[in-house]
mmCIF file of the N, C-alpha and C atoms, coordinates in Angstrom:
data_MODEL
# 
_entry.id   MODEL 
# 
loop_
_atom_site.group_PDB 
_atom_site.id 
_atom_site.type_symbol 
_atom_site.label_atom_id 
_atom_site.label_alt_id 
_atom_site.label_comp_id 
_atom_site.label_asym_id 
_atom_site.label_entity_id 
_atom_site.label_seq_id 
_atom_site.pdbx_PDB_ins_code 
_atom_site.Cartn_x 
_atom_site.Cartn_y 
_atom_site.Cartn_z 
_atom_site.occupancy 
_atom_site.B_iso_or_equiv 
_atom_site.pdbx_formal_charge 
_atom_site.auth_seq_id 
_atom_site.auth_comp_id 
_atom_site.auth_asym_id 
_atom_site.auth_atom_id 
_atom_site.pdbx_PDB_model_num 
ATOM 1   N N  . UNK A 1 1  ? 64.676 268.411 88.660  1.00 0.00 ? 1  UNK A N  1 
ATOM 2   C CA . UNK A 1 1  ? 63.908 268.002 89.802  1.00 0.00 ? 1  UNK A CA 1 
ATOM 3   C C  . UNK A 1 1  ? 62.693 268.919 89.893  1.00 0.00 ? 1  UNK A C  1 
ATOM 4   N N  . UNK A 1 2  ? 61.519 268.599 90.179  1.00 0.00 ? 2  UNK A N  1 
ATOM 5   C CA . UNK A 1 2  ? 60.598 269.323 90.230  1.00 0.00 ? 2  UNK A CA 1 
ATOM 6   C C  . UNK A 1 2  ? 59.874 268.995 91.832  1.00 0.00 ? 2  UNK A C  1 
ATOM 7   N N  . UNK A 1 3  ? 59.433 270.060 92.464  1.00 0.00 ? 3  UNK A N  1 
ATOM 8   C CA . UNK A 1 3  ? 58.999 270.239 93.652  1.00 0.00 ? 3  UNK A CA 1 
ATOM 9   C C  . UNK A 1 3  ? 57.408 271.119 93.797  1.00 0.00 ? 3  UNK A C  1 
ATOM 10  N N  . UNK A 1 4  ? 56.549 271.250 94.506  1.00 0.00 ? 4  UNK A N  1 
ATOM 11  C CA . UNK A 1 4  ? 55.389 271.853 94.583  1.00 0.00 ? 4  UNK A CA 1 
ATOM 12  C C  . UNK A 1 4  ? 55.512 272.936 95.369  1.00 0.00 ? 4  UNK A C  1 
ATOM 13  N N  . UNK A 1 5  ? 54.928 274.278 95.100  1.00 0.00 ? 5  UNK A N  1 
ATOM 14  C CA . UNK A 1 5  ? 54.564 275.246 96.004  1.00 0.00 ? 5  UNK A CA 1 
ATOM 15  C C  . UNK A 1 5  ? 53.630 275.334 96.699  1.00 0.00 ? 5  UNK A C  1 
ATOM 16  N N  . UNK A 1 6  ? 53.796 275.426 97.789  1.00 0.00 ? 6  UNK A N  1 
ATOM 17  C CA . UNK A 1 6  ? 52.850 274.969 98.584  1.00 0.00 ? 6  UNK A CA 1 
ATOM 18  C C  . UNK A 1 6  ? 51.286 275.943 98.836  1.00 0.00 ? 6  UNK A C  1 
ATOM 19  N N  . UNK A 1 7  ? 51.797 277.264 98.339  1.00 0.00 ? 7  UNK A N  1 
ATOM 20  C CA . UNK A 1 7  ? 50.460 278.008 99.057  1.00 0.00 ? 7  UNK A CA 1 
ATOM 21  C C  . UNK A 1 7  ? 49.609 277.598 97.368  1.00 0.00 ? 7  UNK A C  1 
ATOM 22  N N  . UNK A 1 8  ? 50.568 277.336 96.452  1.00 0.00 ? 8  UNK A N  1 
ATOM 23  C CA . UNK A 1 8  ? 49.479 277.684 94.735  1.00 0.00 ? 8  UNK A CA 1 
ATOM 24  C C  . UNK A 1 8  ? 49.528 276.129 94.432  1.00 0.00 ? 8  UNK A C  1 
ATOM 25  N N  . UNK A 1 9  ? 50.137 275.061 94.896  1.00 0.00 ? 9  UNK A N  1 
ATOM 26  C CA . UNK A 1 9  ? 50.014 273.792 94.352  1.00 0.00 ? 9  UNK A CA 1 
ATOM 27  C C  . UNK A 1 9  ? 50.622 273.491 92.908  1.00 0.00 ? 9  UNK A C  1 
ATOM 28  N N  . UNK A 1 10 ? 50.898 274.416 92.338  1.00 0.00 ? 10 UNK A N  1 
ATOM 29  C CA . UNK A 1 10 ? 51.542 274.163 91.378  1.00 0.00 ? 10 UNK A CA 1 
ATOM 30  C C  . UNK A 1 10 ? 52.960 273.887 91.468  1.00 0.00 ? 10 UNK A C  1 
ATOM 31  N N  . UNK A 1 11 ? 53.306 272.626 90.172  1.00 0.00 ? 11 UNK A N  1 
ATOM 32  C CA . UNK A 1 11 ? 54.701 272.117 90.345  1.00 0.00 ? 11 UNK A CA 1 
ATOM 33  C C  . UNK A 1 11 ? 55.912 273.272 89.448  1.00 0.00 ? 11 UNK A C  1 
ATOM 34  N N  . UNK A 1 12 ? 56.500 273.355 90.290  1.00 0.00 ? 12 UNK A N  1 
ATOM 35  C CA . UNK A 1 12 ? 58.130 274.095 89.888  1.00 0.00 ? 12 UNK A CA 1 
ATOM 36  C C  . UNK A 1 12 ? 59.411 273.022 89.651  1.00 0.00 ? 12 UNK A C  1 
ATOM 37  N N  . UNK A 1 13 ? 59.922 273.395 88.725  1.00 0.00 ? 13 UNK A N  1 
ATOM 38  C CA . UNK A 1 13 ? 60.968 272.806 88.029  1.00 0.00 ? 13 UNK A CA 1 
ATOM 39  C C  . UNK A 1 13 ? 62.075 273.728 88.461  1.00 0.00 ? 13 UNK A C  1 
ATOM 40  N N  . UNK A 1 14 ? 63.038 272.964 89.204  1.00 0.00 ? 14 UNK A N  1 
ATOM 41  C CA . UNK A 1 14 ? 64.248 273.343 90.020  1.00 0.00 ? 14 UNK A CA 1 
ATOM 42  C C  . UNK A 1 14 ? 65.312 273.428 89.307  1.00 0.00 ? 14 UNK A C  1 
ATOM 43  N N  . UNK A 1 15 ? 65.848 275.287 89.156  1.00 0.00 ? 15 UNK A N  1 
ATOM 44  C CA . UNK A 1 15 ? 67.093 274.822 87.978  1.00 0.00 ? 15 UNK A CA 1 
ATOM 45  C C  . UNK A 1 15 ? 68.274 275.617 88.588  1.00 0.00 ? 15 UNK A C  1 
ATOM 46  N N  . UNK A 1 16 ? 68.119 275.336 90.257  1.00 0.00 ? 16 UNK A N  1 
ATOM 47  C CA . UNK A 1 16 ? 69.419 275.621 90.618  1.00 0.00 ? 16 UNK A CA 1 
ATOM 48  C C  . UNK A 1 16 ? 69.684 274.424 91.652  1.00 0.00 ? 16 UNK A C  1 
ATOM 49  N N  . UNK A 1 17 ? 70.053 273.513 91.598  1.00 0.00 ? 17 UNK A N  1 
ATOM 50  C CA . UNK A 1 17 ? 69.978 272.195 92.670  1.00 0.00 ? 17 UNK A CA 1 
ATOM 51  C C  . UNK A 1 17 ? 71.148 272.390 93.618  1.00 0.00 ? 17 UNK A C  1 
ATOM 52  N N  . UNK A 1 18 ? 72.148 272.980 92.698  1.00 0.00 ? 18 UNK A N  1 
ATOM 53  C CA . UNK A 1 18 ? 73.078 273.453 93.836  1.00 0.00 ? 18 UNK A CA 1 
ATOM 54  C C  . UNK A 1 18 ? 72.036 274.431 95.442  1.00 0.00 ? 18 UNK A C  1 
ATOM 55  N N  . UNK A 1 19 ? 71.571 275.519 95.298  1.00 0.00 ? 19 UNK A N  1 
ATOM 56  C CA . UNK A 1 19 ? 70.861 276.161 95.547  1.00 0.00 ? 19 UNK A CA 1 
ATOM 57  C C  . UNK A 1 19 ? 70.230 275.299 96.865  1.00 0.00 ? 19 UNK A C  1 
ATOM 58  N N  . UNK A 1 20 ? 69.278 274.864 95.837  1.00 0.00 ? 20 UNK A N  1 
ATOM 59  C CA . UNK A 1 20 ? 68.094 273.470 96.847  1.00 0.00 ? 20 UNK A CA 1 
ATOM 60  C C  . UNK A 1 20 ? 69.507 272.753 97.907  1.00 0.00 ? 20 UNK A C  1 
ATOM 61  N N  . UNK A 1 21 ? 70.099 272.311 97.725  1.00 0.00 ? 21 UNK A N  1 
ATOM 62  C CA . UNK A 1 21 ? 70.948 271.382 98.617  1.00 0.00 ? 21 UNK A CA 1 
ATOM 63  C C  . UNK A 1 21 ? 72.042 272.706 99.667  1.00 0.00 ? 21 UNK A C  1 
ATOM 64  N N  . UNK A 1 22 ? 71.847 273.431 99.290  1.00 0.00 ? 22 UNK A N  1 
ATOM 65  C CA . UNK A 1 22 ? 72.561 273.877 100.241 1.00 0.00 ? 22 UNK A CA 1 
ATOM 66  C C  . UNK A 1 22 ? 71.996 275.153 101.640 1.00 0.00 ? 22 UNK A C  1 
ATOM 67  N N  . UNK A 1 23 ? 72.264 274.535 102.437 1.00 0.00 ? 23 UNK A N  1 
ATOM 68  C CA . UNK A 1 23 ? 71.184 275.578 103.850 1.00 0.00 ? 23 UNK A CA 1 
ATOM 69  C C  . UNK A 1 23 ? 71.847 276.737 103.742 1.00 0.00 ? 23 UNK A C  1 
ATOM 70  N N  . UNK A 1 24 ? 72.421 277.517 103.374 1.00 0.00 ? 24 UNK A N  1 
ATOM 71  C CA . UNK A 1 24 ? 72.829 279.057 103.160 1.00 0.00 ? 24 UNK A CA 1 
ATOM 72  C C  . UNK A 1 24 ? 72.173 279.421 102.103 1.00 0.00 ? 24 UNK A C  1 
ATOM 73  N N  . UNK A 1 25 ? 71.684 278.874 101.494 1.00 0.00 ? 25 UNK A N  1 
ATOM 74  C CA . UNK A 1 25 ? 70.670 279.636 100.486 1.00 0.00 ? 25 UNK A CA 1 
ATOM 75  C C  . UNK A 1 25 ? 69.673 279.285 101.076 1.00 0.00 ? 25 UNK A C  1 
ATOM 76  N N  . UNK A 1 26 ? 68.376 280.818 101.423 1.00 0.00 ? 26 UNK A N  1 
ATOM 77  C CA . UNK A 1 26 ? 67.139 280.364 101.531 1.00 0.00 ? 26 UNK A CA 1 
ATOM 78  C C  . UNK A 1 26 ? 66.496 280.475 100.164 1.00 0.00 ? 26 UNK A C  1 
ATOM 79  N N  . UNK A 1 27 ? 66.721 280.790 99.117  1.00 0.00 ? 27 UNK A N  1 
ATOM 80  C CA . UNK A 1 27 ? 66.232 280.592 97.529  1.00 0.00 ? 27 UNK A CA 1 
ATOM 81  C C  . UNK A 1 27 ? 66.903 279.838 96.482  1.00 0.00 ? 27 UNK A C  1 
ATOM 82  N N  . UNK A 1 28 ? 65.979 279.508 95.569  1.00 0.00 ? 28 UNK A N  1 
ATOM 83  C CA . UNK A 1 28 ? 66.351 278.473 94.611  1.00 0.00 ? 28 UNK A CA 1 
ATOM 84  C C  . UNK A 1 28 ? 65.563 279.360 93.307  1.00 0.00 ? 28 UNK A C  1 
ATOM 85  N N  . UNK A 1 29 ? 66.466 279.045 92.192  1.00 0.00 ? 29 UNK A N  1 
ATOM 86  C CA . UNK A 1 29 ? 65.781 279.594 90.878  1.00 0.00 ? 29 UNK A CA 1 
ATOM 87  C C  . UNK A 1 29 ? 65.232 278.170 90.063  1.00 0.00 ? 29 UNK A C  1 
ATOM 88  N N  . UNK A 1 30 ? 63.873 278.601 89.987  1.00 0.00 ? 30 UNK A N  1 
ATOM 89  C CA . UNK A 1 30 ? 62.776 277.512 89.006  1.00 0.00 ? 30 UNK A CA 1 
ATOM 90  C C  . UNK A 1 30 ? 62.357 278.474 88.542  1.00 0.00 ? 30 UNK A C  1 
ATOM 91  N N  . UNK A 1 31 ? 61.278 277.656 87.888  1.00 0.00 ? 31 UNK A N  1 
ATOM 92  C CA . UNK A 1 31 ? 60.211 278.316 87.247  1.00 0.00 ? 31 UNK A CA 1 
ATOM 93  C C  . UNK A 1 31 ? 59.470 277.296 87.124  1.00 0.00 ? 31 UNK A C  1 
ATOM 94  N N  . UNK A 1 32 ? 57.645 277.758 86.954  1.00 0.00 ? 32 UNK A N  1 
ATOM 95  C CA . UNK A 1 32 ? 56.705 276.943 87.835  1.00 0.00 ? 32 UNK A CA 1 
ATOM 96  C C  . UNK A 1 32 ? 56.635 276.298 85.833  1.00 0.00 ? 32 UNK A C  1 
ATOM 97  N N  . UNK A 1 33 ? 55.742 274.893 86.157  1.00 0.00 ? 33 UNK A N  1 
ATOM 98  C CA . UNK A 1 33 ? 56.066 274.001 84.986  1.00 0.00 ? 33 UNK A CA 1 
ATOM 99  C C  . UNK A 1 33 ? 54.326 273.782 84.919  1.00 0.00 ? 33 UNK A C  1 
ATOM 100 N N  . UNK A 1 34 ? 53.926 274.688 83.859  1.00 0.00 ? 34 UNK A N  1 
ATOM 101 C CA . UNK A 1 34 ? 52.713 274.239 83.616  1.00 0.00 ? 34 UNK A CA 1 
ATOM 102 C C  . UNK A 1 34 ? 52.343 275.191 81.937  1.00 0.00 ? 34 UNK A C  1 
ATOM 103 N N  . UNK A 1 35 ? 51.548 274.953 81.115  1.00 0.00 ? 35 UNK A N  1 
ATOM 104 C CA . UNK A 1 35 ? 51.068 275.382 80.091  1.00 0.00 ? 35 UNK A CA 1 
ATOM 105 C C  . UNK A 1 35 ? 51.748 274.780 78.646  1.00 0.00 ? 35 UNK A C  1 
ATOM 106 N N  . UNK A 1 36 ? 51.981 275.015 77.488  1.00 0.00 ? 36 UNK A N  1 
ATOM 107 C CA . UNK A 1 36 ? 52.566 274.555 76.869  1.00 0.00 ? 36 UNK A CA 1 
ATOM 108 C C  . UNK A 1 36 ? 54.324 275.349 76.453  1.00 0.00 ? 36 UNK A C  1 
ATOM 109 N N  . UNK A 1 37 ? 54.083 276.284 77.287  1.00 0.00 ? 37 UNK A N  1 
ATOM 110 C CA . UNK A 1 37 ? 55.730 277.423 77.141  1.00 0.00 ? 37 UNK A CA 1 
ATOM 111 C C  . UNK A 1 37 ? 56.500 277.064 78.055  1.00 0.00 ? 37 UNK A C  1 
ATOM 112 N N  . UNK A 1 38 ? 57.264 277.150 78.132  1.00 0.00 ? 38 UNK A N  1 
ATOM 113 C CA . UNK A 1 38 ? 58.541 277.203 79.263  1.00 0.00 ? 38 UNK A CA 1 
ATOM 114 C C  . UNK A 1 38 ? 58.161 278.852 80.250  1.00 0.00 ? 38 UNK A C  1 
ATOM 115 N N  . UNK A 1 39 ? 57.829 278.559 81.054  1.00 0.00 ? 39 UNK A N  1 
ATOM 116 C CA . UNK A 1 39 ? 57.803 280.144 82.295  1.00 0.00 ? 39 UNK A CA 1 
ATOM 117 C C  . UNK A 1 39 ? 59.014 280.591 82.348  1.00 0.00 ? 39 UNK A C  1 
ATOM 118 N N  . UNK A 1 40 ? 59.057 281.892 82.807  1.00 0.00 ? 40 UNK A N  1 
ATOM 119 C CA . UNK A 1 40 ? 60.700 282.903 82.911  1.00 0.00 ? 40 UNK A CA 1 
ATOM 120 C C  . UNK A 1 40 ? 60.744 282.303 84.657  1.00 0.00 ? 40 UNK A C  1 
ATOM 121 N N  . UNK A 1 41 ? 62.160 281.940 84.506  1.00 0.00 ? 41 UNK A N  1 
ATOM 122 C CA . UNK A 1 41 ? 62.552 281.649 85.792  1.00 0.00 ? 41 UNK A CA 1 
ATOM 123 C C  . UNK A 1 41 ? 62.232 282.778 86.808  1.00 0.00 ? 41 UNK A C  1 
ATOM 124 N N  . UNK A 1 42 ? 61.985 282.104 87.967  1.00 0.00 ? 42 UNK A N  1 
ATOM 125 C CA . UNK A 1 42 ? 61.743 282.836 89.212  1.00 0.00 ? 42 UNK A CA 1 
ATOM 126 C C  . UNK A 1 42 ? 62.875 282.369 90.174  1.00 0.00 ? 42 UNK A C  1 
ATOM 127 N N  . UNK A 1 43 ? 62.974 283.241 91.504  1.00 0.00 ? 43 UNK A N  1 
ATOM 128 C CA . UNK A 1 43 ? 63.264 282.973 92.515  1.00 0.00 ? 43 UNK A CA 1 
ATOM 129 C C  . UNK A 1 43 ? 62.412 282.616 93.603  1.00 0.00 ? 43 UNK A C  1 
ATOM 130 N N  . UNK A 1 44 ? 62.204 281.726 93.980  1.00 0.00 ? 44 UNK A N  1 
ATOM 131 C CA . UNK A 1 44 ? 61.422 281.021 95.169  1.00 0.00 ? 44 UNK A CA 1 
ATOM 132 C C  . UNK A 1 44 ? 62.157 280.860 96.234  1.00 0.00 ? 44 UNK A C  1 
ATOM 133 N N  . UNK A 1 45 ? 61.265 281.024 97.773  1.00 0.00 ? 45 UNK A N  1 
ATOM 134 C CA . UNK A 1 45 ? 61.849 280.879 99.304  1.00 0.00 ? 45 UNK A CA 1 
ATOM 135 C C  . UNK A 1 45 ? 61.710 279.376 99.190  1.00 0.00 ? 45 UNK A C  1 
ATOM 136 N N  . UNK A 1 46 ? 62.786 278.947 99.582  1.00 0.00 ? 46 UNK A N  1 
ATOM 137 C CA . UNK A 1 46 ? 62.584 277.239 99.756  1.00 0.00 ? 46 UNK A CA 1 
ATOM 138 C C  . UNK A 1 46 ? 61.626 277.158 101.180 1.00 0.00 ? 46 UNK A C  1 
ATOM 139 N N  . UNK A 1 47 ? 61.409 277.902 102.082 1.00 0.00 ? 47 UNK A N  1 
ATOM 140 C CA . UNK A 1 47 ? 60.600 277.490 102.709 1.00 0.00 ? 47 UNK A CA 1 
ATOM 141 C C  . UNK A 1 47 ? 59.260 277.408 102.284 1.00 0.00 ? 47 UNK A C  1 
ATOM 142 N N  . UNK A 1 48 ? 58.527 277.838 101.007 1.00 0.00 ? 48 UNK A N  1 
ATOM 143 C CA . UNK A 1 48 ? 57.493 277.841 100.458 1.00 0.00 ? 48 UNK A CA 1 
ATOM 144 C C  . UNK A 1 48 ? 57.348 276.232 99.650  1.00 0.00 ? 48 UNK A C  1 
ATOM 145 N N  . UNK A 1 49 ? 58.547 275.677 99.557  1.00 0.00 ? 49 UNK A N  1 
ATOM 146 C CA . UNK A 1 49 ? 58.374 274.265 98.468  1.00 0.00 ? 49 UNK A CA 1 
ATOM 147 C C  . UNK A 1 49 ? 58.408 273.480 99.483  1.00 0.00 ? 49 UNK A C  1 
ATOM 148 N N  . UNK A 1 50 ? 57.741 272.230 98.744  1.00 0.00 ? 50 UNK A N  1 
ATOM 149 C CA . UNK A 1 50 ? 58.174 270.936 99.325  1.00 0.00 ? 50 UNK A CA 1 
ATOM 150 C C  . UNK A 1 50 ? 57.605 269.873 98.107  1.00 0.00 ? 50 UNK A C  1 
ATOM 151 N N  . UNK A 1 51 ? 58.123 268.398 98.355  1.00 0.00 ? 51 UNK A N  1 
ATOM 152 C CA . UNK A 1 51 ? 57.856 267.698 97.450  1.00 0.00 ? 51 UNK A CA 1 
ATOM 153 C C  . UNK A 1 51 ? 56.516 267.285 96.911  1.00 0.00 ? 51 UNK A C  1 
ATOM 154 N N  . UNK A 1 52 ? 56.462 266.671 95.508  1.00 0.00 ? 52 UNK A N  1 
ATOM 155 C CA . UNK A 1 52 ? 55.205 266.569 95.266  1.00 0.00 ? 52 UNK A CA 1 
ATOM 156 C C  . UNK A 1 52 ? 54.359 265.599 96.285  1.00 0.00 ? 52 UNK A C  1 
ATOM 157 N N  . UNK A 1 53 ? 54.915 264.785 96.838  1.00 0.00 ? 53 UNK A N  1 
ATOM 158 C CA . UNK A 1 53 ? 54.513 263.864 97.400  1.00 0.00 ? 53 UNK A CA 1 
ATOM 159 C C  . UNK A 1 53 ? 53.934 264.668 99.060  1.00 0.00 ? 53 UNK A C  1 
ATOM 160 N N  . UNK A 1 54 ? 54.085 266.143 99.061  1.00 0.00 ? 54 UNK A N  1 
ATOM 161 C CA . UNK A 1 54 ? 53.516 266.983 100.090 1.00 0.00 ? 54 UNK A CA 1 
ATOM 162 C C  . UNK A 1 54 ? 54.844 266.547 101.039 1.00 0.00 ? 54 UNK A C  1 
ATOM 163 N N  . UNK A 1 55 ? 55.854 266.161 101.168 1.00 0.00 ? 55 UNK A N  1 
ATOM 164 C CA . UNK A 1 55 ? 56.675 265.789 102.347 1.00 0.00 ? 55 UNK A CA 1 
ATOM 165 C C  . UNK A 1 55 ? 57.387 267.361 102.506 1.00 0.00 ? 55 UNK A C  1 
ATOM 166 N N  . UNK A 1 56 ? 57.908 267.250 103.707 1.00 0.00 ? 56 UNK A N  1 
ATOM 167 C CA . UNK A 1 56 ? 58.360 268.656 103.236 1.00 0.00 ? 56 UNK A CA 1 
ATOM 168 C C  . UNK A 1 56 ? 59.906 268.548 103.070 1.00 0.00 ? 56 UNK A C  1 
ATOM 169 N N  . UNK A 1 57 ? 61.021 269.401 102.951 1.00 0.00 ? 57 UNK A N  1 
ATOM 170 C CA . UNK A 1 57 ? 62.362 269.208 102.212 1.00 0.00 ? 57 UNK A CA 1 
ATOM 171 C C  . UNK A 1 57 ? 63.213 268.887 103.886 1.00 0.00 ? 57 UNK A C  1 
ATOM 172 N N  . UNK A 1 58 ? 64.005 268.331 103.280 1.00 0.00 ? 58 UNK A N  1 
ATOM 173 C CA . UNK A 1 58 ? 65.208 267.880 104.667 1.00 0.00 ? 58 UNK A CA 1 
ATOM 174 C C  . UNK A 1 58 ? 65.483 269.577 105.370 1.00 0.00 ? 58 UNK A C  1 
ATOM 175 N N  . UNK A 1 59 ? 65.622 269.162 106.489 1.00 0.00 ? 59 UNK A N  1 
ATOM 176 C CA . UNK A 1 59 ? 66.070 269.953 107.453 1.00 0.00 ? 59 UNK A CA 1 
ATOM 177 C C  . UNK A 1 59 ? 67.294 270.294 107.245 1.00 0.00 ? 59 UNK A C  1 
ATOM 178 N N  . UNK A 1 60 ? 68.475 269.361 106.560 1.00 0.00 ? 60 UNK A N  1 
ATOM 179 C CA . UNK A 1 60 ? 69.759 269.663 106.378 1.00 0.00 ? 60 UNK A CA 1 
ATOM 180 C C  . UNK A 1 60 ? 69.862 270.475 105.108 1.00 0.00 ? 60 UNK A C  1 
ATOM 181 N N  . UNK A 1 61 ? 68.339 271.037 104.018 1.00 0.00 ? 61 UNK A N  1 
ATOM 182 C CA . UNK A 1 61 ? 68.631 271.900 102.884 1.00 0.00 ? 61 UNK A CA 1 
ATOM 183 C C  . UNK A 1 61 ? 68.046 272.965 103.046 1.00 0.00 ? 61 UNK A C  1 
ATOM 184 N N  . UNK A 1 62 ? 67.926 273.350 104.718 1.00 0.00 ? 62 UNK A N  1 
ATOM 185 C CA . UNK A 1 62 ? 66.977 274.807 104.689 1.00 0.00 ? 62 UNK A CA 1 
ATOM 186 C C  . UNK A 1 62 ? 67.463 274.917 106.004 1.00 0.00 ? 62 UNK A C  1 
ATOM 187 N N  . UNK A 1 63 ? 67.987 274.193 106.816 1.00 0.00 ? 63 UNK A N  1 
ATOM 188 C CA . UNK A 1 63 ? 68.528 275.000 107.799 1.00 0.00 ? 63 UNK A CA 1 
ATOM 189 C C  . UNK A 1 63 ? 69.751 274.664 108.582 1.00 0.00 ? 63 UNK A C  1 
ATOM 190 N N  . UNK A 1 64 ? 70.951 275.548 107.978 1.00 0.00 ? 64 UNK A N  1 
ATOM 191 C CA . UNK A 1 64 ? 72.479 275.378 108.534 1.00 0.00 ? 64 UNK A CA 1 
ATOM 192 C C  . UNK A 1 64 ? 72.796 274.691 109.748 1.00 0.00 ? 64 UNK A C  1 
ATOM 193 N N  . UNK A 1 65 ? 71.930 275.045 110.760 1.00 0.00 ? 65 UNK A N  1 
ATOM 194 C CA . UNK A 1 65 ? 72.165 274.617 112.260 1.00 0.00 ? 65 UNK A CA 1 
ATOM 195 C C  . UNK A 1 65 ? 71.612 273.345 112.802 1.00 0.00 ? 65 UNK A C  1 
ATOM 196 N N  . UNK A 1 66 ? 71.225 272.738 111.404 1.00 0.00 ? 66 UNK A N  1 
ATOM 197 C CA . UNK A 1 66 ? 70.350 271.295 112.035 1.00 0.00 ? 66 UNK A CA 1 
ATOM 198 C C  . UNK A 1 66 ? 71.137 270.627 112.395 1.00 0.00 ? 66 UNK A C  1 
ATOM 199 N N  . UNK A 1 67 ? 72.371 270.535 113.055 1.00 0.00 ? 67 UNK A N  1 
ATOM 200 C CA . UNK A 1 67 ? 73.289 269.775 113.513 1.00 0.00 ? 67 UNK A CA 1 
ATOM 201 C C  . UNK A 1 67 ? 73.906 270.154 115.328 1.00 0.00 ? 67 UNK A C  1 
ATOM 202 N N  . UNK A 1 68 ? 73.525 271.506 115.416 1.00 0.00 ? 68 UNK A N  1 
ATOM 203 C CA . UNK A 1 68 ? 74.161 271.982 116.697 1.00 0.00 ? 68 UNK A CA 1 
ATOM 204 C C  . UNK A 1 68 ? 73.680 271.469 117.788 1.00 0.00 ? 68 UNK A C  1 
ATOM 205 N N  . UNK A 1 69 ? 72.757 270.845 117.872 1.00 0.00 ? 69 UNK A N  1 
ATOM 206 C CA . UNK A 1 69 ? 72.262 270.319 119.431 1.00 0.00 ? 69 UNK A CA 1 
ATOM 207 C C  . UNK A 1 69 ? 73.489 268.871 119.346 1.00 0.00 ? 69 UNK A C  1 
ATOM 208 N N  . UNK A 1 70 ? 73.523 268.298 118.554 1.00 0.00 ? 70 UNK A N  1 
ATOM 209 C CA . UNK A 1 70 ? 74.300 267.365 118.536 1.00 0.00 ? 70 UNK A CA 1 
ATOM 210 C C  . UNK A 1 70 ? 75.969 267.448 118.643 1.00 0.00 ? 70 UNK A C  1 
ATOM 211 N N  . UNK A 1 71 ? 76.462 268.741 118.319 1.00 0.00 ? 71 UNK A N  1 
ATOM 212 C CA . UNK A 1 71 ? 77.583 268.994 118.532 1.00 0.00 ? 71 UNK A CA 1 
ATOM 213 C C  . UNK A 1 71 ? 77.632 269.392 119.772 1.00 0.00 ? 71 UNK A C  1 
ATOM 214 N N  . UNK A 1 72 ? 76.695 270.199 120.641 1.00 0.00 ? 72 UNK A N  1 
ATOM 215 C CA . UNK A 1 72 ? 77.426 270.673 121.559 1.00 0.00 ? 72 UNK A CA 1 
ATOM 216 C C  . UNK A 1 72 ? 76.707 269.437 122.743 1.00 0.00 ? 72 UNK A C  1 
ATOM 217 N N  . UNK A 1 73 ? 76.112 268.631 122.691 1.00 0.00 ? 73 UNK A N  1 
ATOM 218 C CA . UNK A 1 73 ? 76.000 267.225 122.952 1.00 0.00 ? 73 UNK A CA 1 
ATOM 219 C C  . UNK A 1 73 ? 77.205 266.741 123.276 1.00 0.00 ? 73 UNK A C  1 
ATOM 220 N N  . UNK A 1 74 ? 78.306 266.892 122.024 1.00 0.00 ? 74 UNK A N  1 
ATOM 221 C CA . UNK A 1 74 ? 79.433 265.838 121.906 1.00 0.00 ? 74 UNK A CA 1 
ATOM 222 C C  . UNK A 1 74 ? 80.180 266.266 122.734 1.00 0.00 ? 74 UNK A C  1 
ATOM 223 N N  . UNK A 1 75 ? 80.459 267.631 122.414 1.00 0.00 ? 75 UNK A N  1 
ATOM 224 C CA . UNK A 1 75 ? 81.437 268.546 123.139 1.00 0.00 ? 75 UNK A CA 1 
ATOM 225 C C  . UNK A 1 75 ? 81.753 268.661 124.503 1.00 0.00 ? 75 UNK A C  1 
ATOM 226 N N  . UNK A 1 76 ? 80.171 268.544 125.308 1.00 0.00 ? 76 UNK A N  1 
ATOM 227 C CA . UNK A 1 76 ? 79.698 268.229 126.833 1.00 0.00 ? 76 UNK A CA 1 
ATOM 228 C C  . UNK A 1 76 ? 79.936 267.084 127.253 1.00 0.00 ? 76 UNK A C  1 
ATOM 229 N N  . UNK A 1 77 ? 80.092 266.045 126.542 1.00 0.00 ? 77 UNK A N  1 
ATOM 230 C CA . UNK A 1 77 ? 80.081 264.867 126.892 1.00 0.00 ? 77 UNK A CA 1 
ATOM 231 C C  . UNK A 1 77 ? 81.864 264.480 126.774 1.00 0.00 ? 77 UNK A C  1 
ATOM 232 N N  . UNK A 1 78 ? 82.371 264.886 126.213 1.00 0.00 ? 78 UNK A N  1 
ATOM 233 C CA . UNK A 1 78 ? 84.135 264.977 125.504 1.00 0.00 ? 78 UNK A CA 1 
ATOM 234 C C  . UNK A 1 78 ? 85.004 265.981 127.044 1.00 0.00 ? 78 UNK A C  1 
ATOM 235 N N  . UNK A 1 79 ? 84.066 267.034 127.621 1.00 0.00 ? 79 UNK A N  1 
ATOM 236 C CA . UNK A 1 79 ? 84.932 267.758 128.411 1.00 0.00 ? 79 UNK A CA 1 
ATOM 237 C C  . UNK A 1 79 ? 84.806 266.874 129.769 1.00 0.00 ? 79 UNK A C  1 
# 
């Protein structure tokens, strides 16, 4: 999967997807995909990527708690 950095525009090739999908990691290991070599993997803040298409990444792969207004919603409404 490849994603863009946002402050350099250049595209990164995502080679931990576990990583990307999960909100307890704020980093993912790529390495940025440009020249004719393969780059030495890096670690990148996923809050720095988003897709090429400029969208930015789900809320449910960068932040654990995107669910709590809705739980304690339920919870209030259940007592």
């Amino acid at each position: 999967m490849f994603l863009k950095h946002r402050t350099t525009g250049k595209m990164i090739e995502v080679l931990s997807q576990r990583d990307l999908f999960n909100p307890m990691h704020p980093k993912i290991v790529g390495r940025y995909h440009y020249g004719e070599e393969a780059q030495e993997p890096e670690s990148f803040e996923k809050a720095e990527l988003m897709f090429i298409s400029d969208e930015l990444l789900p809320r449910c792969w960068t932040d654990s708690h995107y669910r709590d207004d809705e739980i304690h919603h339920y919870y209030k409404k259940a007592s």
